[in-house]
C-alpha positions in Angstrom: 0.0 0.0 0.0 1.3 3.0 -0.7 1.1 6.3 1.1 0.2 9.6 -0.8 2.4 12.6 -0.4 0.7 15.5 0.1 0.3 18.6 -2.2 3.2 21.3 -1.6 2.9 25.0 -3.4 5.2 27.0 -3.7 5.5 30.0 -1.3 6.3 32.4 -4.0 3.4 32.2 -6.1 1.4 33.5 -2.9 3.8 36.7 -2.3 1.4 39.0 -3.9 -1.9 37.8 -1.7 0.6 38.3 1.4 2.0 41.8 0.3 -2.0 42.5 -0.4 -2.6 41.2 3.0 -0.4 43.2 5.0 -2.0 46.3 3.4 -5.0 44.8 4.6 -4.2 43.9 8.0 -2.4 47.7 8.7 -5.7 49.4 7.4 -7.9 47.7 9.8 -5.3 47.8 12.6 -4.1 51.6 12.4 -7.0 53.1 10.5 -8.8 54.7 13.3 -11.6 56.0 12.3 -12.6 52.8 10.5 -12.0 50.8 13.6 -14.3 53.7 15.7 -16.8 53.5 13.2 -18.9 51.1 15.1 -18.5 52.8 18.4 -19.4 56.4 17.0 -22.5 54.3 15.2 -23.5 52.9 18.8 -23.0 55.9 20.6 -25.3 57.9 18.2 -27.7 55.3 18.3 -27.9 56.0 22.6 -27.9 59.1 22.0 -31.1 59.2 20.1 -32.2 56.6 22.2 -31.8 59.2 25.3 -33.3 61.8 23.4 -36.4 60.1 22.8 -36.8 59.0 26.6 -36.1 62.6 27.6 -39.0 63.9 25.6 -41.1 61.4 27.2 -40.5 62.1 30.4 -39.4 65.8 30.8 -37.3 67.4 33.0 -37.1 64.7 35.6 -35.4 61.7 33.0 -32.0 62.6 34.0 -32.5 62.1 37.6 -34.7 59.0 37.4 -34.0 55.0 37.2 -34.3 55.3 33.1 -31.6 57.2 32.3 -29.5 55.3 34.8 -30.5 51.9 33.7 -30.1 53.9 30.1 -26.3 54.3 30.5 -25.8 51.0 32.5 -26.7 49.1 29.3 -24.8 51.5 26.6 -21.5 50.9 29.0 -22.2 47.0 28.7 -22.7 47.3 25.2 -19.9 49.8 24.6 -17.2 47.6 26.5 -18.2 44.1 24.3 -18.0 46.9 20.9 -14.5 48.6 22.4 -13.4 44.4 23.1 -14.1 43.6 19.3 -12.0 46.2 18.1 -9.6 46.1 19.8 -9.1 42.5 19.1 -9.5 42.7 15.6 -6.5 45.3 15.9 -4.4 42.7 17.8 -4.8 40.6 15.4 -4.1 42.6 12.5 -0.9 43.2 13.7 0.0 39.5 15.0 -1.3 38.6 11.3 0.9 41.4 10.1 4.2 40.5 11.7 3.1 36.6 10.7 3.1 37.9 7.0 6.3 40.4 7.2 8.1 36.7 8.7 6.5 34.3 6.1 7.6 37.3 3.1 11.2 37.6 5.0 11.1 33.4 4.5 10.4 33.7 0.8 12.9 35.6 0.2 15.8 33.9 2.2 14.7 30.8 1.0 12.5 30.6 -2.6 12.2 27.1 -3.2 10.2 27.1 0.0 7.0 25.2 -0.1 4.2 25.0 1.9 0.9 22.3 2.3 -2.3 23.2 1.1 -4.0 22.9 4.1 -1.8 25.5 6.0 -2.1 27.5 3.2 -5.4 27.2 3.4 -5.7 28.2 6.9 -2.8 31.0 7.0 -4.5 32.5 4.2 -7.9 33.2 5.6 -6.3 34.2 9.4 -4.2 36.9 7.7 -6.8 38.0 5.1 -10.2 38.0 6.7 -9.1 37.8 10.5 -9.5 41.9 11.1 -11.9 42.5 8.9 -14.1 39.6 10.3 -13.5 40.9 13.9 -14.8 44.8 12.6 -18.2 43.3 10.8 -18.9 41.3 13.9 -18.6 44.5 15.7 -20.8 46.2 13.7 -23.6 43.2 13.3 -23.0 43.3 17.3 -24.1 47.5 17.1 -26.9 46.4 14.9 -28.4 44.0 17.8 -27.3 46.8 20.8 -29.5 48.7 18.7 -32.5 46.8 18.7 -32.7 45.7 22.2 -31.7 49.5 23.2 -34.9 50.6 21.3 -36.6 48.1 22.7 -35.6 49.5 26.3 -36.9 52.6 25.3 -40.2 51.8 23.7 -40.9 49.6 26.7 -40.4 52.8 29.2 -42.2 55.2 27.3 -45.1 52.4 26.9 -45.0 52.1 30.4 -45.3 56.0 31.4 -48.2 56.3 28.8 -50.0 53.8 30.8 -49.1 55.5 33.4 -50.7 58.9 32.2 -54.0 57.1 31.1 -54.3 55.5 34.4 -53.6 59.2 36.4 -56.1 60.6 33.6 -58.7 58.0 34.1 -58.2 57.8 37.7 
């Protein structure tokens, strides 16, 4: 029985995708505003969330238990959306410095060859590794949104009944 080798490539037909990839990884990673854009998304989003809340319920919403309960949630929310970021800029750079070593490789040594399958897998940490960790952020900004306007309808539900049941009473 004989045993199959398996399939080596040649590093140096893959220097372009890695040169690519460094650009790739150092935009997400040093690119500020594109990592912020989900935080300035989210922080708009509570902002019009307080706004609405505050013209429901006057004067007296910044000293009551909505606006507290209010920020309590955006600073959960805010610390899981600053986590994602920053991640996705830790790995840029670790997926940065793993493509500056693999290109420094290349060129020491040209004949080098690598398997398919760690190709495979080197290729989609380094190219889609930071990028991945920025859309999750923003599908994560996209949920905070939803149950954050779901706070606020549920308060300003609550204080209408409220106002029918005072008007009734």
């Amino acid at each position: 029985m004989t045993e199959e080798l398996p399939i080596l490539y040649s590093a140096v037909n893959f220097c372009s995708l890695f040169e690519v990839a460094v650009g790739i990884n150092l935009l997400f990673s040093f690119w500020d505003a594109l990592r912020n854009q989900a935080i300035r998304n989210f922080e708009t989003i509570c902002s019009d969330t307080g706004k609405k809340l505050q013209l429901s319920l006057g004067a007296a919403y910044l000293e009551c238990r909505v606006s507290a309960k209010l920020d309590i949630k955006r600073l959960k929310y805010l610390g899981v959306i600053n986590t994602l970021t920053k991640f996705g800029k830790y790995i840029g750079i670790f997926a940065t410095c793993c493509l500056i070593g693999i290109l420094i490789c290349i060129g020491l040594a040209p004949e080098l060859k690598i398997s398919g399958m760690f190709l495979t897998c080197f290729i989609f940490l380094v190219v889609f590794s930071s990028p991945l960790c920025l859309l999750i952020a923003n599908i994560y900004v996209w949920h905070a949104k939803g149950r954050l306007e779901e706070f606020g309808e549920q308060h300003d539900t609550v204080l209408k009944d409220l106002k029918d049941a005072l008007d009734n009473a």
